[in-house]
N, CA, C and O of each residue as an XYZ file, in Angstrom:
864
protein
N     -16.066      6.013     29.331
C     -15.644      5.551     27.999
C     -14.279      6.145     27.668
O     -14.059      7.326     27.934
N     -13.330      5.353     27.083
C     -12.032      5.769     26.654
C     -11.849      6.199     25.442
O     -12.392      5.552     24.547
N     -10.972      7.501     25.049
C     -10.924      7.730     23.446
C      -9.861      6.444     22.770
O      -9.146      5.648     23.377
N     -10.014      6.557     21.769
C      -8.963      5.705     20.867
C      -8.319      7.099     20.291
O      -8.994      8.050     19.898
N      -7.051      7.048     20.312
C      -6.154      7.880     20.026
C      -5.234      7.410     18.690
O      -4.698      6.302     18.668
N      -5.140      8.125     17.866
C      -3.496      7.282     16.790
C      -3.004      8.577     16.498
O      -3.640      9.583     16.182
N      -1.526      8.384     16.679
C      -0.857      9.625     16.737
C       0.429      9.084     15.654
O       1.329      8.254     15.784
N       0.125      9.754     14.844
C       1.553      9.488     13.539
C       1.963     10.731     13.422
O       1.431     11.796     13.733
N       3.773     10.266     12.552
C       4.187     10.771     11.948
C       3.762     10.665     10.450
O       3.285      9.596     10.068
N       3.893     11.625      9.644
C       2.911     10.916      8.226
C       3.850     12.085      7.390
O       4.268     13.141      7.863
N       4.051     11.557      5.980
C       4.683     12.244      5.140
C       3.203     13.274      4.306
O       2.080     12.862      4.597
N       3.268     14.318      3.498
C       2.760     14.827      2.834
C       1.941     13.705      1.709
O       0.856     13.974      1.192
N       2.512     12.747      1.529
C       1.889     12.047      0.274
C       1.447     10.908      1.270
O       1.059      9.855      0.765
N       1.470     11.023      2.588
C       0.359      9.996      3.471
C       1.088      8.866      4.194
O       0.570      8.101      5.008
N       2.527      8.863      3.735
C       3.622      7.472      4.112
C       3.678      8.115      5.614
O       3.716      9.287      5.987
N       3.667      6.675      6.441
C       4.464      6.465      7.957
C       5.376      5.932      8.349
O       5.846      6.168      9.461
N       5.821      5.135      7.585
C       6.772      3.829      7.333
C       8.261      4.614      7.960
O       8.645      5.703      7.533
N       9.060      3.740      9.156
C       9.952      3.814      9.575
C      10.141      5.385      9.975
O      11.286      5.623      9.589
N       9.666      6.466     10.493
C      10.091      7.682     11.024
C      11.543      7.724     11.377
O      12.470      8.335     10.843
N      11.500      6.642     12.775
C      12.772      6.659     13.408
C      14.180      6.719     13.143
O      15.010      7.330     13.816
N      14.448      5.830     11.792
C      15.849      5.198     11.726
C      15.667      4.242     10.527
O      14.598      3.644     10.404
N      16.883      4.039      9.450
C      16.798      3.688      9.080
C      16.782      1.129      9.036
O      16.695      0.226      8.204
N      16.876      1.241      9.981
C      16.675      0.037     10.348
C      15.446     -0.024     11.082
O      15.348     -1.078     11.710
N      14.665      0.607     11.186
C      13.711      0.594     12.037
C      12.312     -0.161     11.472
O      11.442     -0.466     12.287
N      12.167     -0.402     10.256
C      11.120     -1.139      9.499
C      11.665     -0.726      7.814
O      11.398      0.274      7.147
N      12.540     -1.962      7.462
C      13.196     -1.217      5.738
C      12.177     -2.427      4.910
O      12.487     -2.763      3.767
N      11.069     -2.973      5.532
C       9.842     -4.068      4.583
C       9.662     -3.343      3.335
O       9.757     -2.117      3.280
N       9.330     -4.286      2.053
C       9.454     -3.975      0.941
C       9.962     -2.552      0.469
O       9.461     -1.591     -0.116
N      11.415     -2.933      1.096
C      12.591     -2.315      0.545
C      12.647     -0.745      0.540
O      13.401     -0.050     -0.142
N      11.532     -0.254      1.590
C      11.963      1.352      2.027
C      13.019      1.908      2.317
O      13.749      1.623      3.266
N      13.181      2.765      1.495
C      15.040      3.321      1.387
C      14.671      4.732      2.731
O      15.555      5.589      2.707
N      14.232      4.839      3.145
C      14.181      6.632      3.773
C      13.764      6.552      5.172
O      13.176      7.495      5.702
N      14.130      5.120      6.000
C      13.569      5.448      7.236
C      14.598      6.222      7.941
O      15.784      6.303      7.623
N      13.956      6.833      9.024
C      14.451      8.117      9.768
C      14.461      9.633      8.971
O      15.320     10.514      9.020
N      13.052      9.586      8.147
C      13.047     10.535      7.575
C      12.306     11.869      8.313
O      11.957     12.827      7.623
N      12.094     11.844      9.816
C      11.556     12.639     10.367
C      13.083     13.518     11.374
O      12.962     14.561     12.018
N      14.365     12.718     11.218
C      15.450     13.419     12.181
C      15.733     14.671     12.098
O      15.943     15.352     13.102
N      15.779     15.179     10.774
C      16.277     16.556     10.504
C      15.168     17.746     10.741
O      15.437     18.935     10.914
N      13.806     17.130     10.708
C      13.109     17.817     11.548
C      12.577     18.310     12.945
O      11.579     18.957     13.261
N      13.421     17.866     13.528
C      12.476     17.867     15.229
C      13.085     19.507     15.778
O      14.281     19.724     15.581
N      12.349     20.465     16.362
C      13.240     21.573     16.817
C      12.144     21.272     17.931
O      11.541     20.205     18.042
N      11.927     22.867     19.078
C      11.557     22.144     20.462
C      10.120     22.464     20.469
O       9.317     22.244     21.376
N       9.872     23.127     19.098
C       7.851     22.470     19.304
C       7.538     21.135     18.635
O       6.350     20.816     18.580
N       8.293     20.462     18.210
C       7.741     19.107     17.698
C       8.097     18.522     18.814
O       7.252     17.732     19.235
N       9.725     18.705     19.889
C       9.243     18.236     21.051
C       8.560     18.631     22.222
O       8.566     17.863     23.184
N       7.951     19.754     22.286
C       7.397     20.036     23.012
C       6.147     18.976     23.086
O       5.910     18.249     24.050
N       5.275     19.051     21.670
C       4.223     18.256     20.847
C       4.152     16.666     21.799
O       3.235     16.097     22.391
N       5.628     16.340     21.572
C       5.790     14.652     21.854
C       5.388     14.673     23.507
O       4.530     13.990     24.067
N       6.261     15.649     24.074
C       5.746     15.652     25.428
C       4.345     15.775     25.833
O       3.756     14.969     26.554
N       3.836     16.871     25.305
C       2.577     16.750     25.782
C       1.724     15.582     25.064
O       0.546     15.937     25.087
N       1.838     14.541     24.543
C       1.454     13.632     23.840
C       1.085     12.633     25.235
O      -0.009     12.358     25.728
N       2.463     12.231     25.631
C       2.709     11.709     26.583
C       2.203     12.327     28.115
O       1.834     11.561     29.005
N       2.228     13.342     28.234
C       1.750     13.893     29.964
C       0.968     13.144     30.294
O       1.492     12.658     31.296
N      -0.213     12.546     30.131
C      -1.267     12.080     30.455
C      -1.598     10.849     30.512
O      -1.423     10.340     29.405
N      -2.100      9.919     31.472
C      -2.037      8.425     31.302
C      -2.575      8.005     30.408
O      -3.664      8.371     29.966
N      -1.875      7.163     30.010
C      -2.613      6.320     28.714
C      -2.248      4.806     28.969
O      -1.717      4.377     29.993
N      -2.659      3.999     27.760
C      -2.439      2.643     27.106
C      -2.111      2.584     26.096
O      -2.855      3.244     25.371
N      -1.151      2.007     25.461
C      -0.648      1.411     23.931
C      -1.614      0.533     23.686
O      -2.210     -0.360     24.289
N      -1.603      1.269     22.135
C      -2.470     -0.206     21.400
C      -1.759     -0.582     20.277
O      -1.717      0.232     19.355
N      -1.331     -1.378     20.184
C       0.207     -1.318     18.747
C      -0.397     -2.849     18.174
O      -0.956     -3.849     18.625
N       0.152     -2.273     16.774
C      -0.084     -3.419     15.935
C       1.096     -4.398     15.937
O       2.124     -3.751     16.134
N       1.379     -5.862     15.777
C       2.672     -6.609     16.052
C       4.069     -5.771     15.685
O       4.788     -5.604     16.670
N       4.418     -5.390     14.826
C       5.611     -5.184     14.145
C       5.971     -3.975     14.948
O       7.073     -3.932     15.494
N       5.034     -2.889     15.069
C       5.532     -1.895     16.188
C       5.615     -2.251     17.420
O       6.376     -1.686     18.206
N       4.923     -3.129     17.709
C       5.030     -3.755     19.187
C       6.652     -4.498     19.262
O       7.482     -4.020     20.035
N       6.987     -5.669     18.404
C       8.082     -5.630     17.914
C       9.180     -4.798     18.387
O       9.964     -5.107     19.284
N       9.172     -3.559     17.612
C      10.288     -2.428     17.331
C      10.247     -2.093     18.499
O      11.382     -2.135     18.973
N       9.141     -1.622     19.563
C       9.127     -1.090     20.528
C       9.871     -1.566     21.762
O      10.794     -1.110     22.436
N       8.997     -2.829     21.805
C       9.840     -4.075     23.123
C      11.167     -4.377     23.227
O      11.796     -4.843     24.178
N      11.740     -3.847     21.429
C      13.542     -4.083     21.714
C      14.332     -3.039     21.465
O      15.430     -3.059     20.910
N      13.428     -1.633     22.120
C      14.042     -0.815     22.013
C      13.792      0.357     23.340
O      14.472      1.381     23.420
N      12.831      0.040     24.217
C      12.326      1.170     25.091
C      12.552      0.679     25.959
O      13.018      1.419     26.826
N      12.379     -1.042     26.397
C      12.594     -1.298     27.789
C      14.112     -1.224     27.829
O      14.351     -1.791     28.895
N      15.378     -0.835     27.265
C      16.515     -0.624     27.341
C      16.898      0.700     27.099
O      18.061      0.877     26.733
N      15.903      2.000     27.273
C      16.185      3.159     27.476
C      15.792      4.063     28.659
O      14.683      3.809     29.128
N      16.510      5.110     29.260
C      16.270      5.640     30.192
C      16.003      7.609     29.748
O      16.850      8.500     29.693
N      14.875      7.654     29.570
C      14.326      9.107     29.454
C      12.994      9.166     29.030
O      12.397      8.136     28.717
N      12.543     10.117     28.994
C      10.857     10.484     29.404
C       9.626      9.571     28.745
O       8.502      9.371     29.204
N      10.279      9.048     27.407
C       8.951      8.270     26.260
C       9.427      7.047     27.298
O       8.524      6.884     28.119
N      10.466      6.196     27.520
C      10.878      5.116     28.063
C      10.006      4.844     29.488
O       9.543      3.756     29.829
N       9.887      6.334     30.355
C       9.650      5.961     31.318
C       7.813      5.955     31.355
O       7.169      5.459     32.279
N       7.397      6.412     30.517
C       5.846      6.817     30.015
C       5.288      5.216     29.292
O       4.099      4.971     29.492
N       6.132      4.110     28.448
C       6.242      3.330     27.716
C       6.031      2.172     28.301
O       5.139      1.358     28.064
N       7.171      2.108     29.336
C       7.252      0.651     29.572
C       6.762      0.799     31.286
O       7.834      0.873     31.888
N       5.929      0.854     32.032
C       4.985      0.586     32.631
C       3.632      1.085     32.197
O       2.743      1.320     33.015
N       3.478      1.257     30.791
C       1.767      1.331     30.315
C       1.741      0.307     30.102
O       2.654     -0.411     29.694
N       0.048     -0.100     30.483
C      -0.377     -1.635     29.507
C      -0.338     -1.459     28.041
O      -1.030     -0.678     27.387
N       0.502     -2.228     27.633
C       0.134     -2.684     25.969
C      -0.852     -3.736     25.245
O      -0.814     -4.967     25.268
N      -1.693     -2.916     24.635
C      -2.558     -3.802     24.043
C      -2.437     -4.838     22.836
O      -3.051     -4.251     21.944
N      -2.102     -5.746     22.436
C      -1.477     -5.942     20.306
C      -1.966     -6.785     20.399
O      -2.002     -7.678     21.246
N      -2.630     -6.512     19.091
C      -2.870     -7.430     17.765
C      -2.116     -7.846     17.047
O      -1.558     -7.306     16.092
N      -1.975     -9.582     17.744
C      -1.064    -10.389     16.949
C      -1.556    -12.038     16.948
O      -2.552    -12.440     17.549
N      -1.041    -12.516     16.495
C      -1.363    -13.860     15.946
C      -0.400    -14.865     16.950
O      -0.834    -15.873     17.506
N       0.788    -14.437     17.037
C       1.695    -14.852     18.029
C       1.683    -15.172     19.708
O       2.682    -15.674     20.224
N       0.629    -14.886     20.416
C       0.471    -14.447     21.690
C       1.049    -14.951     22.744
O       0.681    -14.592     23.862
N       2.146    -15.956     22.560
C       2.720    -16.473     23.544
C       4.218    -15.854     23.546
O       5.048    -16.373     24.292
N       4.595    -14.722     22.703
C       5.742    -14.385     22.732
C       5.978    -12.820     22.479
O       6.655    -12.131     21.717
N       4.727    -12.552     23.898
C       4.403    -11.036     24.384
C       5.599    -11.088     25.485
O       5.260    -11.551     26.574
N       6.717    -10.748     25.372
C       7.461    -10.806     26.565
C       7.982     -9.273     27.163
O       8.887     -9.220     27.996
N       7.241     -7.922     26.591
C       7.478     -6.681     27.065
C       6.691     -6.612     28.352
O       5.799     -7.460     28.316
N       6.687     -6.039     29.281
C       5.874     -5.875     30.865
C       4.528     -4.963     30.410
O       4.255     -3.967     29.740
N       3.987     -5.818     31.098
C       2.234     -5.210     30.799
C       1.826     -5.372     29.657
O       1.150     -4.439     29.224
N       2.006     -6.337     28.906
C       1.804     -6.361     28.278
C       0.109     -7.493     27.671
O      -0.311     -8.421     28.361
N      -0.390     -7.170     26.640
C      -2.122     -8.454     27.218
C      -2.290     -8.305     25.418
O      -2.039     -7.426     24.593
N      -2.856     -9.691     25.381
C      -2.946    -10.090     23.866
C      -4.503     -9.572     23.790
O      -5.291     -9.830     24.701
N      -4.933     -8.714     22.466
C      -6.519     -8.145     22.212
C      -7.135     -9.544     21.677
O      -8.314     -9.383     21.362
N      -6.769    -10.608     21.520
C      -7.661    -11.908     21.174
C      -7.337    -12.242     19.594
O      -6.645    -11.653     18.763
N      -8.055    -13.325     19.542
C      -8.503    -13.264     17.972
C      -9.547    -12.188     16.959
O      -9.488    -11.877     15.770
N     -10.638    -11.765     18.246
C     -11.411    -10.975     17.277
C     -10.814     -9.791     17.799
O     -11.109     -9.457     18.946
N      -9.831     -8.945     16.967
C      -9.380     -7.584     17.400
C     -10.258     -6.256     17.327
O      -9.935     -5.270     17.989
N     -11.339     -6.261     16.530
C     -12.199     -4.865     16.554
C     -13.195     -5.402     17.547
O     -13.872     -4.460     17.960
N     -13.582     -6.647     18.142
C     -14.384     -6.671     19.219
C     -13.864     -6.384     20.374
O     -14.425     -5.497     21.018
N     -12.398     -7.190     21.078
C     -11.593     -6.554     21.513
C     -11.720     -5.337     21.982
O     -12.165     -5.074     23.099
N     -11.254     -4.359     20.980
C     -10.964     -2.748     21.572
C     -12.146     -2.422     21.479
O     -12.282     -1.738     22.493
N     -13.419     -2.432     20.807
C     -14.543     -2.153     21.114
C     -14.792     -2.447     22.908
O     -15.266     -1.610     23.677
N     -14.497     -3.348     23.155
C     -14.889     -3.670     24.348
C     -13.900     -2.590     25.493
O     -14.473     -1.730     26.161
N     -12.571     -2.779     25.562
C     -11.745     -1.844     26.083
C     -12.481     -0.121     25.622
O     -12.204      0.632     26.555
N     -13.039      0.412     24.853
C     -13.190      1.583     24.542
C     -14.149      1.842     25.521
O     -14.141      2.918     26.119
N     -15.225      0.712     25.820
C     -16.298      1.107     26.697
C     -15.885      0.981     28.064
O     -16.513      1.327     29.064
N     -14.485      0.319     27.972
C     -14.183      0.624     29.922
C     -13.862      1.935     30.741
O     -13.710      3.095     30.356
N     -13.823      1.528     31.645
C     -13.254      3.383     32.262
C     -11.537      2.437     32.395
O     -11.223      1.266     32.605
N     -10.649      3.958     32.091
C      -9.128      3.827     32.326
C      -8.815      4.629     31.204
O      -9.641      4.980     30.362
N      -7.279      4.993     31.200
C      -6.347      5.697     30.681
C      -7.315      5.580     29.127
O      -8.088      4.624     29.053
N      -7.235      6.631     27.846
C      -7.167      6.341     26.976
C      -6.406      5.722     26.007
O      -5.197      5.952     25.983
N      -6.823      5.103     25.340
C      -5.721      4.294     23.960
C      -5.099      4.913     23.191
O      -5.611      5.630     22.331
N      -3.625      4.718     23.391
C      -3.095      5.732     22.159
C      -2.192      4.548     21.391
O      -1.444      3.711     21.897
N      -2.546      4.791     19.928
C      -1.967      4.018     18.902
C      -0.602      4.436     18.454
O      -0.679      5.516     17.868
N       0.690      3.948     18.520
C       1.595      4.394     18.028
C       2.037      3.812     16.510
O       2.088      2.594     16.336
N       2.270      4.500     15.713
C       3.441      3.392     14.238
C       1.134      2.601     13.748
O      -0.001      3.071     13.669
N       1.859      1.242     13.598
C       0.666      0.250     13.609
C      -0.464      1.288     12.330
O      -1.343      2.134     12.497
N       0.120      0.691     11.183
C      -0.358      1.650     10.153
C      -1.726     -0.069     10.057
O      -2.949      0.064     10.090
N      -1.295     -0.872      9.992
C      -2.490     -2.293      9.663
C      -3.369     -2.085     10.611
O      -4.549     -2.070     10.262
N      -3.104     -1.911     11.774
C      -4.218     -1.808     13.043
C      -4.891     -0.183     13.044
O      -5.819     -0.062     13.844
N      -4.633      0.732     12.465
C      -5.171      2.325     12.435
C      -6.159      1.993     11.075
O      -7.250      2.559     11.134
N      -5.936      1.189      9.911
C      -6.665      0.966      9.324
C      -8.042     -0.072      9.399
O      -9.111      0.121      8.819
N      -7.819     -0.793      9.956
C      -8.788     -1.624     10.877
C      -9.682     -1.341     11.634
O     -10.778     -1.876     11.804
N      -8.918      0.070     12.405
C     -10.026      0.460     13.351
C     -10.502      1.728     12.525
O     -11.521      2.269     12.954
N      -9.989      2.203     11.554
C     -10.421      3.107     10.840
C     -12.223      2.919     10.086
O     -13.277      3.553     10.061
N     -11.595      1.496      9.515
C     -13.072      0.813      9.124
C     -14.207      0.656      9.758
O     -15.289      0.756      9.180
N     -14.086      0.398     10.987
C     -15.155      0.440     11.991
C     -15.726      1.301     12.754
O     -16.704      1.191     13.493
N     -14.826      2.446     12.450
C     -15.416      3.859     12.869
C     -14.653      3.816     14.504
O     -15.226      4.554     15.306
N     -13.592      3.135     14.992
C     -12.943      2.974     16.260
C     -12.136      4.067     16.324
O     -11.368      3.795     17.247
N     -11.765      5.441     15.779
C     -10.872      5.951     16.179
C     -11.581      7.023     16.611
O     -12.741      6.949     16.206
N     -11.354      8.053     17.311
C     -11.933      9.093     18.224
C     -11.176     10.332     17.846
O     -11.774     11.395     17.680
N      -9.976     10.233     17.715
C      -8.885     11.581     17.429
C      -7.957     11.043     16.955
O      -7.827      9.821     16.890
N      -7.044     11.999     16.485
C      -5.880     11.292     15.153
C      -5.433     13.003     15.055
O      -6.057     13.975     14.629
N      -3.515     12.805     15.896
C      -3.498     13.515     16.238
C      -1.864     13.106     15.198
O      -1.165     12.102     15.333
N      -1.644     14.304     14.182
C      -0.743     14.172     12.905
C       0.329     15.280     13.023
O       0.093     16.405     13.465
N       1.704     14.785     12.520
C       2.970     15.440     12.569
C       3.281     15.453     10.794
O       4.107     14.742     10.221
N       2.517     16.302     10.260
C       2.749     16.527      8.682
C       4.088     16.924      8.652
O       4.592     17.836      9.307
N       4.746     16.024      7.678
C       6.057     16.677      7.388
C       6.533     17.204      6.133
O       5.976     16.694      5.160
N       7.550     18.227      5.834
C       6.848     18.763      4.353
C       8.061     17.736      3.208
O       9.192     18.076      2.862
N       7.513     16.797      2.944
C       8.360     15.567      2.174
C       7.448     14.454      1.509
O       6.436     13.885      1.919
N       8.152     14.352      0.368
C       7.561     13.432     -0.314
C       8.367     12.360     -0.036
O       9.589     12.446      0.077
N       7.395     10.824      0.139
C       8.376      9.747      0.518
C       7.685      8.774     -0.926
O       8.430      7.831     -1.194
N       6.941      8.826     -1.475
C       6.841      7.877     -2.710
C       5.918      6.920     -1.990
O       4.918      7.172     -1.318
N       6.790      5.142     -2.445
C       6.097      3.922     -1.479
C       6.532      3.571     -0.149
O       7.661      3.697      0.325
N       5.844      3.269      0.206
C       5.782      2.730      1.804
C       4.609      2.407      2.454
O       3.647      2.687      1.738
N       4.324      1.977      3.415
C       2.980      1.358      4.222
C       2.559      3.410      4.844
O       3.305      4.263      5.327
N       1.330      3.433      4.551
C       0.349      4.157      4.365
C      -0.358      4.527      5.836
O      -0.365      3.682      6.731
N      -1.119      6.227      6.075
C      -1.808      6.156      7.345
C      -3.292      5.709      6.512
O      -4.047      5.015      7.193
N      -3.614      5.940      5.554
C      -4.950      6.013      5.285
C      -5.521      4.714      3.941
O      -5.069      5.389      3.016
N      -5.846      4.040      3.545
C      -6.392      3.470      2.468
C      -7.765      3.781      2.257
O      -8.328      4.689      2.868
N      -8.615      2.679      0.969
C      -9.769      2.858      0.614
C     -10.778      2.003      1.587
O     -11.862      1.517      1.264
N     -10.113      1.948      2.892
C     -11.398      0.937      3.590
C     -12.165      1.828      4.634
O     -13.368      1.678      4.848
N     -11.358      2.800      5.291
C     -12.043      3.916      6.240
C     -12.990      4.041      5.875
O     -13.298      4.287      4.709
N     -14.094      3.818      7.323
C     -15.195      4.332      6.934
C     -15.709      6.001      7.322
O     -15.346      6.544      8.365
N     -16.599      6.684      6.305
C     -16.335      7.606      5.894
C     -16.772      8.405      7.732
O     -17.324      7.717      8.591
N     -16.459      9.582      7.924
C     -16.812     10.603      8.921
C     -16.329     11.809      8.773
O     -15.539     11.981      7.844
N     -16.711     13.042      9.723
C     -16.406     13.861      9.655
C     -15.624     14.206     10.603
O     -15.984     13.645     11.639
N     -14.395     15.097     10.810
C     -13.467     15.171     11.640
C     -12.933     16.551     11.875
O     -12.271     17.038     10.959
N     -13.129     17.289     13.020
C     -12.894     19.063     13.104
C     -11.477     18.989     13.478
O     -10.918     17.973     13.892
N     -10.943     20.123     13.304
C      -9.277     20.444     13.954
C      -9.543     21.060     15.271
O     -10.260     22.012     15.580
N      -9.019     20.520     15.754
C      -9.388     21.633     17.307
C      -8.106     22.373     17.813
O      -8.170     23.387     18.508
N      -6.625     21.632     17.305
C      -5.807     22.809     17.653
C      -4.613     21.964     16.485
O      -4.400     20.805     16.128
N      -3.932     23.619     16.132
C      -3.000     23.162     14.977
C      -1.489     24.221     15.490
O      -1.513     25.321     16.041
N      -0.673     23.663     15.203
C       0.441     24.549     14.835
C       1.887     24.474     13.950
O       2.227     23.373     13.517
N       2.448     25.267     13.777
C       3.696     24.931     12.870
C       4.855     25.171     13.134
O       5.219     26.343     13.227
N       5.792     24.053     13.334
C       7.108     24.101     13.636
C       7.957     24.808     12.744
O       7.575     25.001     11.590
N       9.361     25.330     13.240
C      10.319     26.148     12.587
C      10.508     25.321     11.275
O      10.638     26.018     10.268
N      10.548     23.982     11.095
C      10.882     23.175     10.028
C       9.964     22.995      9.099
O      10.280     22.466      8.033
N       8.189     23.559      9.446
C       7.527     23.388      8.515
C       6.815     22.414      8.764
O       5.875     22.216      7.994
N       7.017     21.485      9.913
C       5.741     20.533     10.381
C       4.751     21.210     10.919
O       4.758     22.287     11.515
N       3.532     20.171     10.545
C       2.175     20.918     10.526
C       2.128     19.814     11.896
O       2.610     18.692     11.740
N       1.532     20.196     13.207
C       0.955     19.748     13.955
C      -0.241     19.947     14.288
O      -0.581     21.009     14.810
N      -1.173     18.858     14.018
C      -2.497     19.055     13.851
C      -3.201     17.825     15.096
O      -2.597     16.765     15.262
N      -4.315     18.081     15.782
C      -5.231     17.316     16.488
C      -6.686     17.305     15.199
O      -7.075     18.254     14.517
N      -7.149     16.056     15.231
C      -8.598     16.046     14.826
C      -9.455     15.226     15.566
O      -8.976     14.126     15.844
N     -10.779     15.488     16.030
C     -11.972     15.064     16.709
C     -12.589     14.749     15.893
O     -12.854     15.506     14.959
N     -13.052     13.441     15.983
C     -14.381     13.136     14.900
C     -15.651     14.134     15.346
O     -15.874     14.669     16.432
N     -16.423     14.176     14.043
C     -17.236     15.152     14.388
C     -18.608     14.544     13.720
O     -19.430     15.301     13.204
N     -18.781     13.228     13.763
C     -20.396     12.945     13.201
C     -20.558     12.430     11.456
O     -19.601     11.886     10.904
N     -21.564     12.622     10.885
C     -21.547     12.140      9.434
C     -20.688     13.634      8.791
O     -20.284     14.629      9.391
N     -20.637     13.241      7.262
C     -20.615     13.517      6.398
C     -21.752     14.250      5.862
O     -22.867     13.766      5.672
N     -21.314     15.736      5.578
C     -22.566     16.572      5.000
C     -22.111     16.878      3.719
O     -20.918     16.753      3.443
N     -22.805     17.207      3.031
C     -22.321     17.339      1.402
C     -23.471     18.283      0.823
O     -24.632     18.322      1.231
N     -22.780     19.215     -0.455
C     -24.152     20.353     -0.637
C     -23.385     20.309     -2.079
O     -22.672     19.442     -2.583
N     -23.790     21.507     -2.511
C     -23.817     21.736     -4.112
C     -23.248     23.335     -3.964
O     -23.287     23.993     -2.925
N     -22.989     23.553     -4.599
C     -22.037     25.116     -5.606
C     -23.162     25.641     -6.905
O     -23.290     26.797     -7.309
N     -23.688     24.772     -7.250
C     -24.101     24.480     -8.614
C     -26.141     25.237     -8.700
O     -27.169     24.596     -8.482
N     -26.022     26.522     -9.034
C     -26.999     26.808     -9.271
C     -27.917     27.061    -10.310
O     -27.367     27.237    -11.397
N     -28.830     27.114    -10.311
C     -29.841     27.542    -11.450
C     -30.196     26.072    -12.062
O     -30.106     25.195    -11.203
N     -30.623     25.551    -13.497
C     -31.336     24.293    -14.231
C     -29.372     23.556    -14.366
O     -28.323     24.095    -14.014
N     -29.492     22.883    -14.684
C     -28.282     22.226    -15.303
C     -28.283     22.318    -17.281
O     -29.328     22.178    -17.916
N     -26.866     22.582    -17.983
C     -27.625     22.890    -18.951
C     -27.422     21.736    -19.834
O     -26.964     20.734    -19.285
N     -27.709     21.663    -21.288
C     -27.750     20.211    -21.985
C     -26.332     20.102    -21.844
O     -26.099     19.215    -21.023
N     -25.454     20.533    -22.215
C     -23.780     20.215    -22.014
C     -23.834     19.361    -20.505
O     -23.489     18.193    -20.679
N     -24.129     19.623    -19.301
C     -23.853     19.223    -17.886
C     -24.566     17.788    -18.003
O     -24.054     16.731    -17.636
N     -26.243     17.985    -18.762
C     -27.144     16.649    -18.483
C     -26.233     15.838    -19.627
O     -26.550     14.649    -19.663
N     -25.286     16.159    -20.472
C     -25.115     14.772    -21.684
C     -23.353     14.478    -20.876
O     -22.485     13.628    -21.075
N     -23.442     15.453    -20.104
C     -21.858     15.052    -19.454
C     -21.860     13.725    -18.483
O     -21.088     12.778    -18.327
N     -23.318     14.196    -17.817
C     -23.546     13.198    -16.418
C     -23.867     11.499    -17.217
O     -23.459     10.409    -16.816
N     -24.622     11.764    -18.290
C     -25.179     10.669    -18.734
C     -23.926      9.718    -19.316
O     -23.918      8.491    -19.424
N     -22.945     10.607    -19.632
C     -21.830      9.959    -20.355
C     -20.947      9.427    -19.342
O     -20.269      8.438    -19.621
N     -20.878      9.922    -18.281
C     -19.950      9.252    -16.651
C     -20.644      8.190    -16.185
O     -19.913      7.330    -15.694
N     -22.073      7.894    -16.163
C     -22.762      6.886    -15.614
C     -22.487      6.103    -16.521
O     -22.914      4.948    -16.490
């Protein structure tokens, strides 16, 4: 069985939108892409490298698939050479105008799709950008690890790692660290349900029971 991997950059207030550059995705009018440049020193790249060491598969949602195809198969260094002989997986509507190498359309039904790829043996899936497709598989409980480059910045609006559709789980850190700039590099493993307890001891008193009655 293969993990599903999604590995973002993510602002403090949860934005992913355009990391790279400011032309890199400016959709409903994001003023701040390439807001991750002034951060990188050599443990965030160290981070990227070891991201990459290991075989994998892309699973990209169109628009990063997009950005990617007209920008990696015309570069020469380590993400380029890791990039463009992996299979790419995308979810798109378009499928006749996959023209990056290795590239294979996930179908019409996309969470059956990677459901199905998750149960094969081969490289694991790693999700790059593809904030619509991390939420998708978020819902269905498809992601395995979600491995985050907190940066310490507020970006306001922009397309999002997380919304209200994830379905709920529990998720451990298994290794964290912090760059000279203040990025939080974090791995998380899902870890099973949701446990939940109480703080709250002794009877509840009439103030608490006319509080609850008044919220319902």
């Amino acid at each position: 069985m293969r993990k599903i991997i999604a590995a973002t950059f993510v602002s403090l207030d949860g934005v992913m939108q355009a990391p790279g550059g400011p032309e890199e995705d400016p959709v409903g009018g994001f003023k701040f892409g390439g807001w991750t440049f002034h951060y990188f020193d050599e443990v965030g790249g160290a981070a990227m490298e070891e991201l990459f060491s290991k075989p994998f598969a892309l699973l990209l949602g169109r628009r990063t698939y997009d950005i990617f195809a007209a920008y990696w198969p015309y570069q020469k260094d380590p993400i380029a050479d890791a990039f463009n002989p992996a299979t790419k997986y995308v979810a798109t509507h378009r499928s006749d105008t996959l023209a990056w190498q290795n590239t294979q359309w996930l179908g019409e039904d996309i969470v059956a799709a990677v459901r199905r790829l998750r149960q094969e043996d081969g490289p694991d899936l790693l999700i790059q950008g593809s904030a619509d497709l991390i939420q998708t598989l978020l819902a269905d409980g498809l992601i395995d690890e979600i491995r985050l480059m907190i940066f310490p910045l507020l970006l306001g609006k922009g397309k999002r790692l997380f919304d209200d559709s994830a379905m709920p789980a529990a998720f451990k850190l298994i290794k964290s660290q912090t760059s000279s700039t203040g990025v939080i590099i974090a791995t998380y493993q899902r870890a099973g349900e949701i446990k939940v307890g109480s703080f709250v001891t002794g009877e509840p008193s009439g103030a608490e029971l006319e509080r609850r009655k008044n919220w319902r």
